[in-house]
DSSP file (Angstrom, degrees, kcal/mol; ACC not computed):
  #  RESIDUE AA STRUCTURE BP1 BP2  ACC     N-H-->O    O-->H-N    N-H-->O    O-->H-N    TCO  KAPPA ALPHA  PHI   PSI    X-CA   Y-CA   Z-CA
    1    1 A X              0   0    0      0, 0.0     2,-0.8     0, 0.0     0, 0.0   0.000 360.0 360.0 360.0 139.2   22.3  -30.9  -19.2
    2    2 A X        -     0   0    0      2,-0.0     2,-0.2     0, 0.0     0, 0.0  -0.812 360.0-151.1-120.9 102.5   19.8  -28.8  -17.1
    3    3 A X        -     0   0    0     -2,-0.8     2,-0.3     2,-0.0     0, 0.0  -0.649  10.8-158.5 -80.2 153.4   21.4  -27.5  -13.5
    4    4 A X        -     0   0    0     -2,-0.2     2,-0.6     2,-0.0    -2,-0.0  -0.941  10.2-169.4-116.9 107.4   18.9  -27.1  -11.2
    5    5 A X        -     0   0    0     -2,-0.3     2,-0.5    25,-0.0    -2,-0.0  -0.945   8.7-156.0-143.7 126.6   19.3  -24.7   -7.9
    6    6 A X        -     0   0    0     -2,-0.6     2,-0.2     2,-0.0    -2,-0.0  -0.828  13.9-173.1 -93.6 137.5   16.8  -24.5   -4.8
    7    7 A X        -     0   0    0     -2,-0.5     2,-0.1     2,-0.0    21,-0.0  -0.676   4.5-164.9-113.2 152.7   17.0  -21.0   -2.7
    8    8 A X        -     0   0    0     -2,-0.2     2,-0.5     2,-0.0    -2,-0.0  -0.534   5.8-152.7-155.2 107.5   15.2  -20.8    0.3
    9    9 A X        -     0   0    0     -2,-0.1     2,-0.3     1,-0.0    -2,-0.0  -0.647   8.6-154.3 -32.5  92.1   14.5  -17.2    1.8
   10   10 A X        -     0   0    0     -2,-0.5     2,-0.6     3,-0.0     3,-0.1  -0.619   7.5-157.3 -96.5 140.0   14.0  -17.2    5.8
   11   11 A X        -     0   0    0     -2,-0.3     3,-0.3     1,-0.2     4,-0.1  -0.963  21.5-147.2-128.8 128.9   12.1  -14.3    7.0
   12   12 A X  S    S+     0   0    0     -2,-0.6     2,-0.5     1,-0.4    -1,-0.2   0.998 102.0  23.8 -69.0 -57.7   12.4  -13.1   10.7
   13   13 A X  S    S-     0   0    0      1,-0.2     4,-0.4    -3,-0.1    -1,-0.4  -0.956  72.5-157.8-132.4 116.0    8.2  -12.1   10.3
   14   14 A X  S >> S+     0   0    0     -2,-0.5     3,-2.2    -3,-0.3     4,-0.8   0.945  86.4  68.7 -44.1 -68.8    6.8  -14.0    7.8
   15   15 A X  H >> S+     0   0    0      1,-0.3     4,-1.0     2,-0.2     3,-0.5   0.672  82.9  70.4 -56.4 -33.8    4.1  -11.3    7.6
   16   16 A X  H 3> S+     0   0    0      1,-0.2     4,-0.7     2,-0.2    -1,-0.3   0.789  94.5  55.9 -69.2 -14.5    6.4   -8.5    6.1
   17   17 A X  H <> S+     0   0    0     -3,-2.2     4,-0.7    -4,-0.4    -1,-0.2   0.857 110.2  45.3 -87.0 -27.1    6.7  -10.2    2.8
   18   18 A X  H << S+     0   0    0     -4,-0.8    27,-0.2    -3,-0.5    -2,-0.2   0.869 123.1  31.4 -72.3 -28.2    3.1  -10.3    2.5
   19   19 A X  H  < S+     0   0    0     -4,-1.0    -3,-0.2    25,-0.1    -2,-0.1   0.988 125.9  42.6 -73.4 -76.6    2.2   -6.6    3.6
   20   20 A X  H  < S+     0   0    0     -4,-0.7     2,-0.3    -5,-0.1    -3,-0.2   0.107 109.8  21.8-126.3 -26.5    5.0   -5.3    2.4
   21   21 A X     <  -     0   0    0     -4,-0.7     3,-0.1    -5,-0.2    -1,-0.1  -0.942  36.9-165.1-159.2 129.3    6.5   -6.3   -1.1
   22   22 A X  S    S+     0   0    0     -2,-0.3    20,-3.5     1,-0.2     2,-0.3   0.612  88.3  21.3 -48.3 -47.0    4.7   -7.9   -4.3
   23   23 A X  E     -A   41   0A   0     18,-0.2     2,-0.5    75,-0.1    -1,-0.2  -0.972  63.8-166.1-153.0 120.8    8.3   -8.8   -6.0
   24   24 A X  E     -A   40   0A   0     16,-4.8    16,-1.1    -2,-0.3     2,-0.7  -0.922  14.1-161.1-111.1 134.0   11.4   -9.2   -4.3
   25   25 A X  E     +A   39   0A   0     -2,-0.5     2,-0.3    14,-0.2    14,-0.2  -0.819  16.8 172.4-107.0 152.1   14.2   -9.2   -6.9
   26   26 A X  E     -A   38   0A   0     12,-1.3    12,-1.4    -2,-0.7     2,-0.4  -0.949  29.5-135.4-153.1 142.0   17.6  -10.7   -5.8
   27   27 A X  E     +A   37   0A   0     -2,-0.3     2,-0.4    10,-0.2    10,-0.2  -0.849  30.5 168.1 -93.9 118.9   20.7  -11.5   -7.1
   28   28 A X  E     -A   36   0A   0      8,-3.1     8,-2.8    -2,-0.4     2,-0.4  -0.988  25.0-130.1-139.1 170.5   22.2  -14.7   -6.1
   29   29 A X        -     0   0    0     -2,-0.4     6,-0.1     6,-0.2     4,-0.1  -0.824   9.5-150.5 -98.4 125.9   25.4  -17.2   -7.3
   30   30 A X    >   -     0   0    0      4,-0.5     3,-0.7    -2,-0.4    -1,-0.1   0.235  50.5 -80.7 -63.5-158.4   25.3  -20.9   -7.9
   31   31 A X  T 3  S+     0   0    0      1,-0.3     2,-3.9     2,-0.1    -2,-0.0   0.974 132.8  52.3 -72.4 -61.3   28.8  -22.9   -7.2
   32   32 A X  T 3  S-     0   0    0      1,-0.2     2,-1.9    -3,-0.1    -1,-0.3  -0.250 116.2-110.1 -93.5  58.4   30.0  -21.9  -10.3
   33   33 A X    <   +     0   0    0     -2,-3.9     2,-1.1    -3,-0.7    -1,-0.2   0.408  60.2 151.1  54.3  -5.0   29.4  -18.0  -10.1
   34   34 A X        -     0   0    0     -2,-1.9    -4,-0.5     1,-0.1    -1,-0.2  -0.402  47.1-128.7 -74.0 121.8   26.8  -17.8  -12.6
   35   35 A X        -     0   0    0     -2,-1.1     2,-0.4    -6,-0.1    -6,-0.2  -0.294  29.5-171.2 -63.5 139.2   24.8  -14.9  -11.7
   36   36 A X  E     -A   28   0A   0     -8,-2.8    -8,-3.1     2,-0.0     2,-0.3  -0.993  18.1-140.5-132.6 151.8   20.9  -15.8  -11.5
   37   37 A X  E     -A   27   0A   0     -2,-0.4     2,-0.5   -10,-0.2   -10,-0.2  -0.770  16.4-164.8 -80.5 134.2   17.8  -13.4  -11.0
   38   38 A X  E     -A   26   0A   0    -12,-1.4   -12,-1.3    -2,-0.3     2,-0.4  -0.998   5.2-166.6-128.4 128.5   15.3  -15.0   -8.8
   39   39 A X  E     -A   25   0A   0     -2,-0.5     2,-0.5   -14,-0.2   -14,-0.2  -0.587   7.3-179.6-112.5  67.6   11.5  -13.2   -8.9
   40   40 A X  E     -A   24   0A   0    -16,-1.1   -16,-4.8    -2,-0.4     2,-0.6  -0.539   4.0-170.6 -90.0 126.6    9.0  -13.9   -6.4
   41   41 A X  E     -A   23   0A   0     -2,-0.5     2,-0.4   -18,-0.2   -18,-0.2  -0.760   3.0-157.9-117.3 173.1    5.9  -12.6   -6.3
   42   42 A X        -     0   0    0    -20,-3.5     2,-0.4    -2,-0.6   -24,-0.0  -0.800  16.3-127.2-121.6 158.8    3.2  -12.7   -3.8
   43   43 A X        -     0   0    0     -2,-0.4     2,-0.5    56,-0.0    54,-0.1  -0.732  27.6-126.5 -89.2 145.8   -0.5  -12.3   -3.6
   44   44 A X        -     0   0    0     52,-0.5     2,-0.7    -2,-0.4   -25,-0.1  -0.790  23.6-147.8 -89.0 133.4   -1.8   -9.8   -1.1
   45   45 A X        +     0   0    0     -2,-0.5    27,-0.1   -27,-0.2    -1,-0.1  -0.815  26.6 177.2-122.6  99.6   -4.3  -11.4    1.0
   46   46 A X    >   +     0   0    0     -2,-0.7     3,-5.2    25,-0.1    24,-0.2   0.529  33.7 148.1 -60.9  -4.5   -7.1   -9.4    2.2
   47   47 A X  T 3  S-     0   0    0      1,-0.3    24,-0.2    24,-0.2     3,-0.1  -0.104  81.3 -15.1 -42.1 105.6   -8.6  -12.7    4.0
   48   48 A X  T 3  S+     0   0    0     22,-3.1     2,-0.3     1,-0.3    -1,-0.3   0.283 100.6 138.3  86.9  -3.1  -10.6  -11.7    7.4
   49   49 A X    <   -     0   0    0     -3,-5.2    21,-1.5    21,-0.3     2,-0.5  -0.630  45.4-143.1 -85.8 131.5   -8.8   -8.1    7.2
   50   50 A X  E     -B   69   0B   0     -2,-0.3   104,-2.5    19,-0.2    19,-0.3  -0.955  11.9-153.6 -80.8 106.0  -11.5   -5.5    8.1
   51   51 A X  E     -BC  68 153B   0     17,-3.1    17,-1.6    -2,-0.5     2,-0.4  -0.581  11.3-171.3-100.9 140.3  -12.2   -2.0    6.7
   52   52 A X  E     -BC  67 152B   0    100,-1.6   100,-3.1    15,-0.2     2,-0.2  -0.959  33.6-122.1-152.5 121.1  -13.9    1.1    8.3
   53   53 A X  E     - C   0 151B   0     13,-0.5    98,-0.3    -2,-0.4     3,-0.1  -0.412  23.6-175.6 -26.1 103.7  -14.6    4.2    5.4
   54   54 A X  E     -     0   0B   0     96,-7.8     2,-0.3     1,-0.5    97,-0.2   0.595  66.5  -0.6-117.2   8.8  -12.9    7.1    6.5
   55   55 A X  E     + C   0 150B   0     95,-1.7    95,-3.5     8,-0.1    -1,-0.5  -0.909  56.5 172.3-174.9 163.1  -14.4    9.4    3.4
   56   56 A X        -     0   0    0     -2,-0.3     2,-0.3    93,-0.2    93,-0.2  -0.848  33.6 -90.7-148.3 178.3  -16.4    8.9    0.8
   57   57 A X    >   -     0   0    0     91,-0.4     3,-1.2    -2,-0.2    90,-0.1  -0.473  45.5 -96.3 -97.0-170.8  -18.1   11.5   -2.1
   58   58 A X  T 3  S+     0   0    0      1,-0.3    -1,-0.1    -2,-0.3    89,-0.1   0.875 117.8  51.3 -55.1 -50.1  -20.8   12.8   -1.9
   59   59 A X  T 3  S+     0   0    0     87,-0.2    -1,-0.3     0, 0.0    86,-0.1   0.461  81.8 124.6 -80.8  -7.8  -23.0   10.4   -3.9
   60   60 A X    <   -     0   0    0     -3,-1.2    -4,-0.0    88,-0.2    89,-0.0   0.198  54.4-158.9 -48.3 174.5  -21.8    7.6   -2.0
   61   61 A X  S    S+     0   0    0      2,-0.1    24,-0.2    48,-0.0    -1,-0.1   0.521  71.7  92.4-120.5 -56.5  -24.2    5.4   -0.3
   62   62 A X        -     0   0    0     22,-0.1     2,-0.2    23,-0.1    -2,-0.1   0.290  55.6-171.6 -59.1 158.7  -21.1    4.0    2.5
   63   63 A X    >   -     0   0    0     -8,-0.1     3,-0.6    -3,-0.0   -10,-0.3  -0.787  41.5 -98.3-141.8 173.1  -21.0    6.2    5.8
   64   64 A X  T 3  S+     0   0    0     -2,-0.2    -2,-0.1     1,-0.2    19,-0.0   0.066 115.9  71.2-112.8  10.2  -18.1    5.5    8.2
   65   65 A X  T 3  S+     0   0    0    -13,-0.1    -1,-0.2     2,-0.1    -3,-0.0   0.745  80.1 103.8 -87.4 -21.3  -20.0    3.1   10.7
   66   66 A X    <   -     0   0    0     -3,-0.6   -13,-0.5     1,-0.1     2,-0.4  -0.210  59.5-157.8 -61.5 123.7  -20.0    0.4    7.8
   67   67 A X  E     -B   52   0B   0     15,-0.3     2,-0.6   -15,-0.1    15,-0.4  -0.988   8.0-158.2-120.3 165.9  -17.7   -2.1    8.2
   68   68 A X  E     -B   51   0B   0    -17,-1.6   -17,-3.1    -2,-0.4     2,-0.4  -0.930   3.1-168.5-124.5 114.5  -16.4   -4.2    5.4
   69   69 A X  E     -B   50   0B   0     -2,-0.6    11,-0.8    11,-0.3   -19,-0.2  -0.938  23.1-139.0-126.0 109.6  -14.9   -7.7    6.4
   70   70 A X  E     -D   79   0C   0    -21,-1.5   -22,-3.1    -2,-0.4     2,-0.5  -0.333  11.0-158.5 -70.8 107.6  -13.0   -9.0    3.2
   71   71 A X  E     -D   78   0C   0      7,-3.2     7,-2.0   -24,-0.2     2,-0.4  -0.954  17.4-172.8-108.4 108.3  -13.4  -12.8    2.3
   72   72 A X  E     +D   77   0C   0     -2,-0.5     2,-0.4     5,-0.2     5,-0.2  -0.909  21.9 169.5-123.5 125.2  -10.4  -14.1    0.0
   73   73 A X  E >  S-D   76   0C   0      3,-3.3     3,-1.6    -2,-0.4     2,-0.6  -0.872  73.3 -44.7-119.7 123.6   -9.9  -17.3   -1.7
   74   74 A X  T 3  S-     0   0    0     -2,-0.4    -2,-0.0     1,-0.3    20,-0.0  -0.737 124.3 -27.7  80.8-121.4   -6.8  -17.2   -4.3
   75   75 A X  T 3  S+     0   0    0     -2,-0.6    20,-4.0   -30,-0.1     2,-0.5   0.337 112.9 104.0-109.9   4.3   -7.4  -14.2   -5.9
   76   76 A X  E <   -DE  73  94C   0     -3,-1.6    -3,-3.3    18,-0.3     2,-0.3  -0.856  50.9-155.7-110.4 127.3  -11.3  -13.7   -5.7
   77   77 A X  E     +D   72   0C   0     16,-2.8     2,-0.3    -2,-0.5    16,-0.3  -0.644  19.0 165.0 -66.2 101.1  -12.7  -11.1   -3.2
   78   78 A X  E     +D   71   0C   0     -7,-2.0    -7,-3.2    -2,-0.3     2,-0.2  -0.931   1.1 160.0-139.6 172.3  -16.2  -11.3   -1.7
   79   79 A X  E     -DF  70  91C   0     12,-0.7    12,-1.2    -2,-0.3     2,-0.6  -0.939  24.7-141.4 173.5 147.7  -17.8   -9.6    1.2
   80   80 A X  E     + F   0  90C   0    -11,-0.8     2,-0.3    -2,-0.2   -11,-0.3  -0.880  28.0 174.6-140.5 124.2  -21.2   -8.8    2.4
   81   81 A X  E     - F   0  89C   0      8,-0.8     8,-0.7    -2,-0.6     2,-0.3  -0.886  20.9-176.1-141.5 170.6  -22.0   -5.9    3.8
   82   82 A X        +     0   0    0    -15,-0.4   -15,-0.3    -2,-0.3     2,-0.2  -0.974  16.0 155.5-172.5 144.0  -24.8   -3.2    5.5
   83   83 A X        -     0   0    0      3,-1.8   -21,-0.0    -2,-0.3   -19,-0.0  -0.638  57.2 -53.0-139.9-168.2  -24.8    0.0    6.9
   84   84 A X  S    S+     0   0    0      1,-0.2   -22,-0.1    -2,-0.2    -1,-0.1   0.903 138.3  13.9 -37.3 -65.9  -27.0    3.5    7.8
   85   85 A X  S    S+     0   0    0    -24,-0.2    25,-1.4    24,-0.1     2,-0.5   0.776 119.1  78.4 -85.8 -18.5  -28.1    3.8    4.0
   86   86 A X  E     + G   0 109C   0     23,-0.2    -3,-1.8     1,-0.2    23,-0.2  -0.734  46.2 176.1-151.2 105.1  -27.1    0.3    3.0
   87   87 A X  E    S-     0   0C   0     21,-2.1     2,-0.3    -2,-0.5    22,-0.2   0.801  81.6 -11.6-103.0 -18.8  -29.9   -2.6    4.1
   88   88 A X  E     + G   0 108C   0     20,-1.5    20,-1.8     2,-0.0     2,-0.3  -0.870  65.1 176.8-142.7 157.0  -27.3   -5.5    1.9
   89   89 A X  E     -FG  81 107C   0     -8,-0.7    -8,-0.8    18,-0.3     2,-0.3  -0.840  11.2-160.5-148.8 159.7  -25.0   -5.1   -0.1
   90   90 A X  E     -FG  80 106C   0     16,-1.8    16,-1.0    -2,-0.3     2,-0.5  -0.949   4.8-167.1-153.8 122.1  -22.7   -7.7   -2.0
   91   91 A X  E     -FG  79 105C   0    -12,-1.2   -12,-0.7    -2,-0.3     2,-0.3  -0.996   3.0-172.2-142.8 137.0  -19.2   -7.0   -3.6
   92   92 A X  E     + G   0 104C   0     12,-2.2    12,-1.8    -2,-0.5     2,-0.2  -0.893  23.1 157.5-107.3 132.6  -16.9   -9.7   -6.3
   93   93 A X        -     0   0    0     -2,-0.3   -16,-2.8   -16,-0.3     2,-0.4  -0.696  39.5-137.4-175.6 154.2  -13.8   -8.9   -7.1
   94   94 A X  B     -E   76   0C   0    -18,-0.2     8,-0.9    -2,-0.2   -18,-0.3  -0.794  22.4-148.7-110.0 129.4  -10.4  -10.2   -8.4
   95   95 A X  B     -K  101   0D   0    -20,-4.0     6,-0.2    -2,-0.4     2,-0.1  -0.612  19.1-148.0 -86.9 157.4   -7.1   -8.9   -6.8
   96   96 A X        -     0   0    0      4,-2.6   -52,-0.5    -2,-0.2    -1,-0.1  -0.250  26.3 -79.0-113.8-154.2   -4.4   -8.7   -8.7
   97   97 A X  S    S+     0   0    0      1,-0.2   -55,-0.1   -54,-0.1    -1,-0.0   0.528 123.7  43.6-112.9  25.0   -1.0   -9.0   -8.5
   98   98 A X  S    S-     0   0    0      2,-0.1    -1,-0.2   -55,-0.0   -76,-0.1   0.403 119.3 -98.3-100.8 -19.3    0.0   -6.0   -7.2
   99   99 A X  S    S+     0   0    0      1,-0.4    24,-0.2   -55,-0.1     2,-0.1   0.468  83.0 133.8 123.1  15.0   -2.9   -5.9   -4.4
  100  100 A X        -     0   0    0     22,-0.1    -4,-2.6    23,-0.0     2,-0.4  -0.495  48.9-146.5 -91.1 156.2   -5.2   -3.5   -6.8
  101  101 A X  B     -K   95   0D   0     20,-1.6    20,-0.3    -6,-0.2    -6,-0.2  -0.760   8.8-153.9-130.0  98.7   -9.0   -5.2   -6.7
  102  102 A X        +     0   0    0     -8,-0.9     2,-0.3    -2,-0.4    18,-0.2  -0.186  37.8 170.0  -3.8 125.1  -11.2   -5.1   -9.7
  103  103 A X  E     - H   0 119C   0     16,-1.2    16,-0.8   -10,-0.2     2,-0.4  -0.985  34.5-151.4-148.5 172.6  -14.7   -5.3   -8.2
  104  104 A X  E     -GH  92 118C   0    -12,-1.8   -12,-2.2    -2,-0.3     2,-0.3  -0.982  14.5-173.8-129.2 154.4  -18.3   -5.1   -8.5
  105  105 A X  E     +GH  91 117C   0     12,-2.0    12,-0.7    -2,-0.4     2,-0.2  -0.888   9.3 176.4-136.4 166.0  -20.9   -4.2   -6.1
  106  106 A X  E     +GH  90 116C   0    -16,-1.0   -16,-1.8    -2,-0.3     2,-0.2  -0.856  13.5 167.2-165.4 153.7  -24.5   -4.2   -6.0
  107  107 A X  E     -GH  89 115C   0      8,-1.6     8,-0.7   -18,-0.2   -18,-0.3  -0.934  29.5-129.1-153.9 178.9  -27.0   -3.3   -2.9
  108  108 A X  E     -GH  88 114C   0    -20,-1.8   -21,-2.1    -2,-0.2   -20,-1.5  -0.890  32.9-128.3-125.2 163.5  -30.5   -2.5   -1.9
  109  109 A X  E     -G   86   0C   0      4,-0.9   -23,-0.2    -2,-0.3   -24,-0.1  -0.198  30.1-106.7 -74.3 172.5  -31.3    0.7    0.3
  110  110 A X  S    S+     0   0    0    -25,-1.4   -24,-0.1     1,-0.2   -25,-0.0   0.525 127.6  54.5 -94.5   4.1  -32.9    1.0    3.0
  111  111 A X  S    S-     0   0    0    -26,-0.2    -1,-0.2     2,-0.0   -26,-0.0   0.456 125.3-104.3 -97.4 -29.4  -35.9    2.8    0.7
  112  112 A X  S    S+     0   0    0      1,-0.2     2,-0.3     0, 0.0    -2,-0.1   0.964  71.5 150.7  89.6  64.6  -35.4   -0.7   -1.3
  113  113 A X        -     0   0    0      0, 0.0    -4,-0.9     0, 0.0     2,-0.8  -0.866  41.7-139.1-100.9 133.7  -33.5    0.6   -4.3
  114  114 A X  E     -H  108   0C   0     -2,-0.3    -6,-0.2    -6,-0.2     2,-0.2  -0.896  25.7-178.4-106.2 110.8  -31.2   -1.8   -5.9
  115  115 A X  E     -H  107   0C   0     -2,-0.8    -8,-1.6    -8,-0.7     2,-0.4  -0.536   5.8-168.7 -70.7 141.0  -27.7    0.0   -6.9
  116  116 A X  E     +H  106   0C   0    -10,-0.2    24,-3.2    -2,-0.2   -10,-0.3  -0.932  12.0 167.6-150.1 139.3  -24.7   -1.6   -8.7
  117  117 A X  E     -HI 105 139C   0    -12,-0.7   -12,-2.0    -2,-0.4    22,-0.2  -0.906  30.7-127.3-145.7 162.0  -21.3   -0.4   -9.2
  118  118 A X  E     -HI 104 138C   0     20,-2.8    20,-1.2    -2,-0.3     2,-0.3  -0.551  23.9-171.1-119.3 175.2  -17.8   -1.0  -10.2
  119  119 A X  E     -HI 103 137C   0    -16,-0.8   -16,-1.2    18,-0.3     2,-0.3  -0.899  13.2-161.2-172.3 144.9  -14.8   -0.1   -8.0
  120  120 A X  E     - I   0 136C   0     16,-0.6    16,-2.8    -2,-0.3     2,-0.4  -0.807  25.3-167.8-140.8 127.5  -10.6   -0.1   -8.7
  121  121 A X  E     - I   0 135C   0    -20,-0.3   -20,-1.6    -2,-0.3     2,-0.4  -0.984  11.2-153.5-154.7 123.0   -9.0   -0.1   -5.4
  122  122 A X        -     0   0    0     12,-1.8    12,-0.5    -2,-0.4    11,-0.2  -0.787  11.8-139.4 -94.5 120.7   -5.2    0.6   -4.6
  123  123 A X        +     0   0    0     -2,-0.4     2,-0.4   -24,-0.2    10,-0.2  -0.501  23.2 172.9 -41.4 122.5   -3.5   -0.6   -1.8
  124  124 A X        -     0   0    0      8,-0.4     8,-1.6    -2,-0.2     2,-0.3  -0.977  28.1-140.1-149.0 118.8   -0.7    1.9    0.3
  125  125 A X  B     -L  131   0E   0     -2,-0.4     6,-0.3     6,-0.2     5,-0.1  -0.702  12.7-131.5 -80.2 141.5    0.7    0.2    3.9
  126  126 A X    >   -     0   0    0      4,-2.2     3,-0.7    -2,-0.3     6,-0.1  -0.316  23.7-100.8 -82.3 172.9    1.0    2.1    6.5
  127  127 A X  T 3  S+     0   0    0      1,-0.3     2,-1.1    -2,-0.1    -1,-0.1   0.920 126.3  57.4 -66.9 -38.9    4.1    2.3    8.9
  128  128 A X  T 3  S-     0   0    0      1,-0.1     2,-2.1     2,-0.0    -1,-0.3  -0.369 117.7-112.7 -80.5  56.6    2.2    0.2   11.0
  129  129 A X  S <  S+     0   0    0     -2,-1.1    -2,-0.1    -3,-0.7    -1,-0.1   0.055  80.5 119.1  50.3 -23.6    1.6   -2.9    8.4
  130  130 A X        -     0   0    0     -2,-2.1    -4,-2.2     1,-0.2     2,-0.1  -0.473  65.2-108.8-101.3 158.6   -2.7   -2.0    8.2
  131  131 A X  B     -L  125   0E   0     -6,-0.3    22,-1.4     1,-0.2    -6,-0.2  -0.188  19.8-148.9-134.2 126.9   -3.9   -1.1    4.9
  132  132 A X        -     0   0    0     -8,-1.6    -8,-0.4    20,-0.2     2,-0.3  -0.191  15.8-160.4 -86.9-169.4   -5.2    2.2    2.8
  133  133 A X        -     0   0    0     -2,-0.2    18,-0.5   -11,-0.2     2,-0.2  -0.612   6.1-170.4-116.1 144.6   -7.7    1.7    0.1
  134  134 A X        -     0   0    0    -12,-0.5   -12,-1.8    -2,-0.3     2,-0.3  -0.741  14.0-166.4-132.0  88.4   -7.8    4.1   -2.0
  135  135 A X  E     -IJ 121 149C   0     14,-1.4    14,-2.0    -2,-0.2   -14,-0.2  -0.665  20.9-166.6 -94.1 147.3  -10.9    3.5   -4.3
  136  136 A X  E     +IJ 120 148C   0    -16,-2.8   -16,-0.6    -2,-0.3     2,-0.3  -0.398  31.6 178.0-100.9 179.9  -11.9    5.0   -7.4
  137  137 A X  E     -IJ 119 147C   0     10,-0.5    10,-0.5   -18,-0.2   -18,-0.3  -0.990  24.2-176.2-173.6 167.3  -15.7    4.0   -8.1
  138  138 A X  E     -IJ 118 146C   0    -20,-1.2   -20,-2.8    -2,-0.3     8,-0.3  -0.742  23.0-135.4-179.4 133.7  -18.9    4.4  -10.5
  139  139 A X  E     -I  117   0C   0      6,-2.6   -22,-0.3    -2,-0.3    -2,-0.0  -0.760   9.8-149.1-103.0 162.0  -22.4    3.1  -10.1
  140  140 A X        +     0   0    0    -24,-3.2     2,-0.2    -2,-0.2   -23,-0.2   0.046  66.3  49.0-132.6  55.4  -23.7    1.7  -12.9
  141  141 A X  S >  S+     0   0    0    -25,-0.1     3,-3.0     4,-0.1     4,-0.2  -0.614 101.2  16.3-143.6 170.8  -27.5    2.2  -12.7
  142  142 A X  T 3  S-     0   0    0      1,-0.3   -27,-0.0    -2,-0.2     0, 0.0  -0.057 136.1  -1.8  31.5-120.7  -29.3    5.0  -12.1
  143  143 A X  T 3  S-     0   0    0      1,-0.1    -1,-0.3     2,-0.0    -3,-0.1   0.548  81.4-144.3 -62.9  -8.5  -27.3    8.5  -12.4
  144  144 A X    <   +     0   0    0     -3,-3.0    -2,-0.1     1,-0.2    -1,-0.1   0.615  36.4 178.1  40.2  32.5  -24.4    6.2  -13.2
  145  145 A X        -     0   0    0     -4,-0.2    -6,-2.6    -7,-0.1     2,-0.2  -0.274  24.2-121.8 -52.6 137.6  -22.4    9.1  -11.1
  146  146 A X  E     +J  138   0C   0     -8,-0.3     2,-0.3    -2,-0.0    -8,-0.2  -0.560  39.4 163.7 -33.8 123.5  -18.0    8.9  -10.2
  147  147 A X  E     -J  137   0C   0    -10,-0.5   -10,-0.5    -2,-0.2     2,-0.3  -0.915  27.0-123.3-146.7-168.6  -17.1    9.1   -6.9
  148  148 A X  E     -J  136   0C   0     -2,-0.3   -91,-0.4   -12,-0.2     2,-0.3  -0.975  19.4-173.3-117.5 136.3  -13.9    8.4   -4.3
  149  149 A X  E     -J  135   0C   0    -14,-2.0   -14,-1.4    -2,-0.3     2,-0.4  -0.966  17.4-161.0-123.1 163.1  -13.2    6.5   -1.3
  150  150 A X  E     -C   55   0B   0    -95,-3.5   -96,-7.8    -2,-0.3   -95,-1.7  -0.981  11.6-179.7-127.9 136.7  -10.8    5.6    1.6
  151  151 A X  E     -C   53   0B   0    -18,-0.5     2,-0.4    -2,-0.4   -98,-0.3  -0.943  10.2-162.8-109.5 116.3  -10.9    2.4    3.7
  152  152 A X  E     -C   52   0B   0   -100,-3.1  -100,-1.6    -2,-0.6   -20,-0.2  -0.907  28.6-102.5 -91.3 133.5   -8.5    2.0    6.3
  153  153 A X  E      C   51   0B   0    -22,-1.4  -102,-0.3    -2,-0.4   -23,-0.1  -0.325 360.0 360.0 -38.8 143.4   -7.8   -1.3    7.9
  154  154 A X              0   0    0   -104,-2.5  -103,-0.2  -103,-0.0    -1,-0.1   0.222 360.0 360.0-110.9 360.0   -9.4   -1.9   11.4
């Protein structure tokens, strides 16, 4: 015989379970007192959320006028973007299920250089719900240099 039991979880603001938690674990009791774990997770969804650099290294191309507006379906990332150094640029990338994004990038310069690089970038909410990035980064052409960024939501 296979019991069956539906939970349903009411949320005063919808939106804090998306900012805000990955996995909510909870304990709850059928009729008959058997304890069950219930494990939701969620995806973090950078869809339409907007980014403004607020440092970068040295070797970076991105400057802090740039902004970067975040196109999500599922779990795949895209964005197109252009700045001060930066005449297009292109970024892929898969979020995961903690809100980290796997990416690739590629651009041309404004000299008409084409650059392409890989990116892992951690999510940290602020008290006020907007978004860190914290990126780690490496292009992978030409000096095929390391560097760091941070993106804050705008």
């Amino acid at each position: 015989m296979v019991m069956r039991s539906y939970f349903y979880i009411k949320l005063k603001n919808k939106n804090w379970l998306q900012q805000n938690l990955n996995c909510i674990k909870t304990t709850a009791y059928t009729k008959r007192c058997i304890p069950l774990t219930i494990k939701i997770k969620t995806l973090l969804n950078y869809n339409n959320k907007k980014f403004r650099p607020l440092k970068n290294s040295e070797n970076g191309d991105v400057t802090n006028e740039l902004i970067f507006h975040y196109k999500q379906t599922g779990n795949i990332l895209t964005c197109e973007y252009s700045g001060k150094k930066i005449k297009k640029g292109q970024l892929l990338g898969i979020v995961e299920s903690d809100g980290t994004i796997k990416m690739n990038y590629h651009q041309i310069t404004l000299d008409h250089k084409l650059k392409t690089g890989n990116c892992i970038s951690k999510p940290k909410t602020l008290e006020n719900g907007k978004l860190i990035l914290e990126e780690n980064w490496q292009w992978t052409n030409g000096n095929k240099s390391k560097g760091k960024s941070t993106l804050k939501e705008i």
